[in-house]
C-alpha positions as CSV (number, residue, x, y, z in Angstrom):
1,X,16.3,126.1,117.9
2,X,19.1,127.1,120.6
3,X,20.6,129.7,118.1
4,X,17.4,131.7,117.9
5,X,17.0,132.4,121.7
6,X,20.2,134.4,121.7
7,X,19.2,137.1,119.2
8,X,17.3,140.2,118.8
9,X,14.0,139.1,118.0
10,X,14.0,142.1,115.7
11,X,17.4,140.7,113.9
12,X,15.9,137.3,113.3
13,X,15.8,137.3,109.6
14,X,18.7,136.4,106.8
15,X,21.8,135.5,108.6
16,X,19.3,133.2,111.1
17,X,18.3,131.4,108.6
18,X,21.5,130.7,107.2
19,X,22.7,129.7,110.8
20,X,19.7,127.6,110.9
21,X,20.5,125.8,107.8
22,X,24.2,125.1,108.7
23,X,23.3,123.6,112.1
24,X,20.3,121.5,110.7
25,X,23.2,120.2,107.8
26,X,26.0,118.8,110.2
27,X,23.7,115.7,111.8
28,X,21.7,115.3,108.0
29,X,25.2,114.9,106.4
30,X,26.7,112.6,109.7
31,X,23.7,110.4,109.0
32,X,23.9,110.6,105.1
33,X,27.6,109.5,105.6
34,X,26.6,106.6,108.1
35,X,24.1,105.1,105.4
36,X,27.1,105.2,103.0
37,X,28.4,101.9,101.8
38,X,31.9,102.5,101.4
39,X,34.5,104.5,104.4
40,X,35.5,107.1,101.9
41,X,32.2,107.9,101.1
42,X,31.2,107.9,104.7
43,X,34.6,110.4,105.2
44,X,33.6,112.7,102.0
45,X,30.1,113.5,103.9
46,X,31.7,113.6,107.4
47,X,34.1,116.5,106.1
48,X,31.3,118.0,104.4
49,X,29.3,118.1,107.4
50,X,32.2,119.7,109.1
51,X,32.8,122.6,106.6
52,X,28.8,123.1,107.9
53,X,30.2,124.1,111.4
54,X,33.2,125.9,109.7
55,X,30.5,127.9,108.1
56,X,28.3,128.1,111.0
57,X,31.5,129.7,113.0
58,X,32.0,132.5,110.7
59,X,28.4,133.2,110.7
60,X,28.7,133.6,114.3
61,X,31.6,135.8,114.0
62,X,29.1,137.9,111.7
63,X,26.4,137.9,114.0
64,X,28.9,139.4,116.7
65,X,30.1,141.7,114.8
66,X,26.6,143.1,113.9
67,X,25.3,143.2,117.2
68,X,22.9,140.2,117.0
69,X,24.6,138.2,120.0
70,X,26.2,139.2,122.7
71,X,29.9,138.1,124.1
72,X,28.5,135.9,126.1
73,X,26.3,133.6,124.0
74,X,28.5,134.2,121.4
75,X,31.1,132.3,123.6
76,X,28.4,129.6,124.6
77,X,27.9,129.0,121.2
78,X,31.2,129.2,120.0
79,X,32.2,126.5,122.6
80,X,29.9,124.1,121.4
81,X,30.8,124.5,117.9
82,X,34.6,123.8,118.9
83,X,33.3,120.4,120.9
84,X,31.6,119.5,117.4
85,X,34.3,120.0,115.3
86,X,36.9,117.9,118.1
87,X,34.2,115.4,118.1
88,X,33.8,115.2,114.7
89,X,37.2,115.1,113.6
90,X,37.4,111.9,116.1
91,X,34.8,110.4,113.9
92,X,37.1,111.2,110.8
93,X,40.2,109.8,112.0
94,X,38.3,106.7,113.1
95,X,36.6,106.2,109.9
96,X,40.3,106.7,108.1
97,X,41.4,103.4,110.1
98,X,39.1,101.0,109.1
């Protein structure tokens, strides 16, 4: 997984795993939603899927302030959360149309 590369490999434990679990739950709930019958229920996984990267942000922000990243790929991953969650919310907005 991208996320592990950037730490400590003596500080992969605990907060990794959490990380690990966030990121794996945005695409399983995009794709839970997508199998959904009904737009609302499609939107109701969709924003759960994005309270996943929400989560995986602060986590971030944790793993920053501990000293498990560095400012650099804390940046790098920090951007492609933010592309996520703009991407995301795209998908929301359309699925509020139809």
């Amino acid at each position: 997984m991208m996320l592990q590369k950037f730490f400590l490999k003596d500080e992969i434990f605990g907060l990794v795993n959490q990380m690990r679990r966030c990121a794996v739950s945005v695409p399983s709930n995009i794709a839970e939603g997508c199998g959904r019958q009904t737009a609302k229920d499609t939107i109701n996984f969709l924003h759960i899927s994005r309270g996943s990267l929400y989560e995986l942000e602060t986590q971030c922000y944790l793993a920053l302030d501990q000293k498990y990243i560095d400012e650099n790929n804390f940046t790098i991953i920090l951007n492609q959360i933010q592309i996520s969650k703009k991407l995301l919310n795209g998908f929301i907005n359309y699925y509020k149309k139809i």
